[in-house]
C-alpha positions as CSV (number, residue, x, y, z in Angstrom):
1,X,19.5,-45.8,21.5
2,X,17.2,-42.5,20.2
3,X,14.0,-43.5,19.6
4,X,12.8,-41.8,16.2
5,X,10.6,-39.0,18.5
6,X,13.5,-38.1,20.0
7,X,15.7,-37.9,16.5
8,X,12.7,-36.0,14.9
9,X,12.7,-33.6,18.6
10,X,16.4,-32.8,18.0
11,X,16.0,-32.4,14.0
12,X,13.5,-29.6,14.9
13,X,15.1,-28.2,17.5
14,X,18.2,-27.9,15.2
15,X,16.2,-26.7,12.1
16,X,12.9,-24.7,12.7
17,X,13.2,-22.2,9.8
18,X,13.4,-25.3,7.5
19,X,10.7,-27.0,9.1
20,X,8.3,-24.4,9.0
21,X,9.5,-24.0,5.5
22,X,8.9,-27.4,4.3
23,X,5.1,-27.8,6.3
24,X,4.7,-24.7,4.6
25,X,5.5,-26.3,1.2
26,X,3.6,-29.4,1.3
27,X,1.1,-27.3,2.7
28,X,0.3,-25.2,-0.4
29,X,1.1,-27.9,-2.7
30,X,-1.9,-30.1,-0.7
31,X,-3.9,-27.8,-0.8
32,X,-3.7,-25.9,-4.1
33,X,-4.0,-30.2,-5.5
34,X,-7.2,-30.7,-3.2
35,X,-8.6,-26.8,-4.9
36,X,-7.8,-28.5,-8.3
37,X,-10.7,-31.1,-8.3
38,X,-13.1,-28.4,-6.9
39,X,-15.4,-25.9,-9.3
40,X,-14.3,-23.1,-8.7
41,X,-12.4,-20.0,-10.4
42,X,-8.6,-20.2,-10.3
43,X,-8.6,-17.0,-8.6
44,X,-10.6,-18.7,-5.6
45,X,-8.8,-21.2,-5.6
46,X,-5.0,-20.0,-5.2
47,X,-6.6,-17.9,-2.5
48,X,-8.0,-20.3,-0.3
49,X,-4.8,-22.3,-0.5
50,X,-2.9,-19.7,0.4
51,X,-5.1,-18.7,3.6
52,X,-5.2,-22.5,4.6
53,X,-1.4,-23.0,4.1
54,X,-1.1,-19.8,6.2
55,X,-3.1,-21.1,8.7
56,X,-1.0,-24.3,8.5
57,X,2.1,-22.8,8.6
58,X,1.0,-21.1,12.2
59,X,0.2,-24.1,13.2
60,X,3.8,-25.2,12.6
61,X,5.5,-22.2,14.0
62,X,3.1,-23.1,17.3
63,X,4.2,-26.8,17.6
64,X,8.1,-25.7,17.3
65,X,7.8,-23.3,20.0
66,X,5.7,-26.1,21.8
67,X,8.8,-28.7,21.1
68,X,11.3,-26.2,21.9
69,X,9.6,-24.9,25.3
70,X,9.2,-29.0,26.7
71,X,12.3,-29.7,25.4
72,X,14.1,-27.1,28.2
73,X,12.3,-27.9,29.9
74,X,12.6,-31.6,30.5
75,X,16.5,-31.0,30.0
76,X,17.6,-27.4,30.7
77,X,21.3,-27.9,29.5
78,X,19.8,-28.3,26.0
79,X,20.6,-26.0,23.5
80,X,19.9,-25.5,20.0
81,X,22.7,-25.2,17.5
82,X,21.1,-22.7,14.8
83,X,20.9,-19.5,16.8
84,X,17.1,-18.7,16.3
């Protein structure tokens, strides 16, 4: 029975480029709505949110190359399926 870390491990494994992606998405849309309810200019604003969902984004390409390295680790016969 797969527990849901080890469903979300092989999704991951299986899909980095859309993972990335999607942190990256919800990571601009967070941030750009948390800019909103600040004073600031728009200018500002669209370019902190792009510098903290850049920073968020190499946070996420970090952790995948974290998942990926433990997970051939702890089972060297694993493979991923998408080629990247």
């Amino acid at each position: 029975m797969s527990t849901f870390v080890d469903t979300a491990t092989e999704y991951v494994l299986n899909n980095k480029l859309k993972t990335v992606l999607c942190t990256w998405g919800a990571g601009i849309g967070t941030c750009l709505a948390y800019q909103f309810t600040q004073p600031t200019p728009i200018s500002l604003k669209l370019i902190h949110s792009r510098v903290y969902a850049q920073a968020l984004t190499l946070a996420a390409l970090g952790a995948v190359a974290g998942i990926e390295y433990y997970a051939e680790r702890d089972n060297p016969t694993v493979k991923d399926k998408d080629g990247y």
